[in-house]
C-alpha positions in Angstrom: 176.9 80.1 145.1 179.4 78.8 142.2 179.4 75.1 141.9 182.9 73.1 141.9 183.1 71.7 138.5 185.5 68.1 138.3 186.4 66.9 134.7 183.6 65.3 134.0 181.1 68.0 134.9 183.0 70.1 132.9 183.0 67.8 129.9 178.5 67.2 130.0 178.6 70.8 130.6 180.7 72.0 127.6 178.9 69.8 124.7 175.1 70.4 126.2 175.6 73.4 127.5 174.3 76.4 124.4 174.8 78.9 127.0 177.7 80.8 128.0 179.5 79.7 131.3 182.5 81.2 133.1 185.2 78.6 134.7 187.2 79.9 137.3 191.1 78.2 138.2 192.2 79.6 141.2 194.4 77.6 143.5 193.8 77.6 147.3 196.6 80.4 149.1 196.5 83.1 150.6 193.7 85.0 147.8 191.6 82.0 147.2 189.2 83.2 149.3 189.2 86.9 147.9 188.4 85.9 144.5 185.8 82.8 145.2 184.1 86.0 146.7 184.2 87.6 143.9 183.1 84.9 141.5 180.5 84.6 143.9 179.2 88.3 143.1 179.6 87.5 139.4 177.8 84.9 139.7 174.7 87.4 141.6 175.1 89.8 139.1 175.1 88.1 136.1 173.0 84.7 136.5 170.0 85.4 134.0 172.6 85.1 131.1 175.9 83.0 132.4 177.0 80.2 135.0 179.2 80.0 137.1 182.0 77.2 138.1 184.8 77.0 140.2 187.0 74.0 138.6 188.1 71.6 141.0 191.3 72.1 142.9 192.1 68.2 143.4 192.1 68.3 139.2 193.6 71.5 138.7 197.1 70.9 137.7 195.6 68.4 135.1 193.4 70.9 133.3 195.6 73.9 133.3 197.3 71.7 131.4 195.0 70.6 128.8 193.4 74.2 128.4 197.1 76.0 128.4 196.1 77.9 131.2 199.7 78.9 132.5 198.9 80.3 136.3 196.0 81.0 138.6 193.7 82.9 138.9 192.9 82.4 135.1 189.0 82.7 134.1 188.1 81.2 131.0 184.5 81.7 128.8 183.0 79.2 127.1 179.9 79.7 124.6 178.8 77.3 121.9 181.2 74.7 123.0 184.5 76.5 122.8 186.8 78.9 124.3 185.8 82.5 123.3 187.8 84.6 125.6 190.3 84.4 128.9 191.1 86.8 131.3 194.5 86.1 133.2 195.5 87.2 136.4 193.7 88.6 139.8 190.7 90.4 139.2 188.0 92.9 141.0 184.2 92.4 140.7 183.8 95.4 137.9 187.0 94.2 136.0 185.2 90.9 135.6 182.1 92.1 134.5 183.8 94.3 131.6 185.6 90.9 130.7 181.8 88.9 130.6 180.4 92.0 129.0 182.9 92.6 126.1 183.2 89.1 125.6 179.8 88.3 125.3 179.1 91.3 122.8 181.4 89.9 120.1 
């Protein structure tokens, strides 16, 4: 199951962390459910080589801010410490995988 990541979880997790890890903002309405499911399945699929996180929804308004992420759902991929790709908008099981996949191959 994805783990619901607060600030500072996300913080110890971004400079220890030398593995990739997927963060997930989705705000609770009427498809929150849809796509927890689906990062869920992600998560099955692809948990030898990524994590998982669902960032908080009691902080969420304060880190869309500070990582520019504009609406929800937004899913952003961090590797090495940084940002290296985003994918905006609702998304499916397979179109989430291409995103881990493609970005991951770079």
């Amino acid at each position: 199951m994805v783990k619901m990541l607060e600030p500072h979880e996300f913080d110890v997790e971004l400079q220890s962390s030398h593995e990739p890890f997927l963060v997930a903002f989705l705000k609770r309405n009427d498809r929150f459910r849809q796509q927890r499911q689906v990062l869920d399945e992600t998560l099955a699929r692809h948990a030898d080589r990524l994590r998982c996180y669902l960032y908080d929804t009691d902080y969420l308004e304060t880190a869309m801010q500070r990582f520019l992420v504009k609406g929800t759902p937004t899913f952003l991929l961090f590797s090495g410490g940084r940002e290296v790709d985003r994918l905006i908008g609702e998304s499916d099981g397979d179109t989430l995988d291409e995103f881990i996949n493609n970005a991951m191959r770079d």
